[in-house]
C-alpha positions as CSV (number, residue, x, y, z in Angstrom):
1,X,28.2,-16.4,12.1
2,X,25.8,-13.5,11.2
3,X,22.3,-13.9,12.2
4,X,20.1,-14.2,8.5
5,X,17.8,-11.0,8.7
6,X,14.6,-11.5,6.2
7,X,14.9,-10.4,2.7
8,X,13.8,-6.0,2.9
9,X,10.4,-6.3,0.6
10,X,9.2,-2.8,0.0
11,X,5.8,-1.7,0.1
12,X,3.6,1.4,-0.5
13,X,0.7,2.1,1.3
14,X,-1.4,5.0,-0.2
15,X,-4.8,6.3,-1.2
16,X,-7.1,8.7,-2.2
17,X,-11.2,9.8,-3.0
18,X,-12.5,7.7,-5.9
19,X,-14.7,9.0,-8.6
20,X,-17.0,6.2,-8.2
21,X,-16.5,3.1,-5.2
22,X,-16.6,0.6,-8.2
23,X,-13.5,2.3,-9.5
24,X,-10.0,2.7,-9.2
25,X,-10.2,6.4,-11.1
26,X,-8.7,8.9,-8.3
27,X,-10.5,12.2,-8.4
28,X,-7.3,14.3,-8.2
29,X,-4.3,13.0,-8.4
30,X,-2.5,15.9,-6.1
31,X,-4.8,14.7,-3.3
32,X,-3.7,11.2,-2.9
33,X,-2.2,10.3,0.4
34,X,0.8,8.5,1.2
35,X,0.9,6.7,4.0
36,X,4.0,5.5,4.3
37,X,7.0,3.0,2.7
38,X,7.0,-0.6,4.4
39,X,9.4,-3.1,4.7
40,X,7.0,-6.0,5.1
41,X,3.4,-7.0,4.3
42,X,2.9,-7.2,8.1
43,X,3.9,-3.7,8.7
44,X,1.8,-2.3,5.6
45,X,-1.0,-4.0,5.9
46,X,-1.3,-2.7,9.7
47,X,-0.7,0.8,8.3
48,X,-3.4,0.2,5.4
49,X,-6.1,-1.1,8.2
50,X,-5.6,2.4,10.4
51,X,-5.7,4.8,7.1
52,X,-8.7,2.7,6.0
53,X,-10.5,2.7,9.3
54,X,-9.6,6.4,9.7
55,X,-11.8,6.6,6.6
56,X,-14.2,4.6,6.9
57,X,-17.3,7.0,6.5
58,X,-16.0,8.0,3.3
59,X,-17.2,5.5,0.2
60,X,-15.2,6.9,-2.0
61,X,-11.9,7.0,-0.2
62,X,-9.8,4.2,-0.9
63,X,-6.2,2.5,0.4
64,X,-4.4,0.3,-1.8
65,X,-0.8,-1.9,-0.9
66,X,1.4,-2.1,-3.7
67,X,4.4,-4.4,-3.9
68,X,7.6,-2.1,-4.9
69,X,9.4,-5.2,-4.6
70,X,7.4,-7.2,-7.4
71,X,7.9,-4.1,-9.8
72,X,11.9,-3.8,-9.0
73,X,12.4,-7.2,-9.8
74,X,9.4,-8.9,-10.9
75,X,10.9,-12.3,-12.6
76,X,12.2,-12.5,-8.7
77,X,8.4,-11.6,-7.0
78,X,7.0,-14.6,-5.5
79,X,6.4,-13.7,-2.0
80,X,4.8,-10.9,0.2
């Protein structure tokens, strides 16, 4: 038999310079930064910590996980 490999959930990790900290209103669009495509939680959020960290000095800069998964098939989204 086939080992089961976990379900492929995809994730985007990016961000970008806010107009103010208190909102999610990117200064310019052509700016933002991409960090990567992940196929777990574990693997973006690790990516999120080092663009965030890299940043850190920078109030306005801002990195943001979003679940590609949950919009591909949202009546299926129930997990990381």
């Amino acid at each position: 038999m086939a080992e089961h490999e976990p379900k492929q959930l995809l994730h985007l990790v990016f961000g970008g310079e806010l107009t103010a900290p208190e909102t999610i209103e990117f200064k310019d669009l052509g700016k933002l930064h991409v960090v990567g495509f992940y196929a777990s939680y574990k693997e973006a959020l690790a990516a999120w910590r080092g663009a965030a960290q890299a940043t850190v000095d920078n109030a306005q800069m801002r990195y943001f996980i979003v679940h590609i998964h949950r919009l591909l098939e949202p009546e299926k989204s129930q997990d990381h």
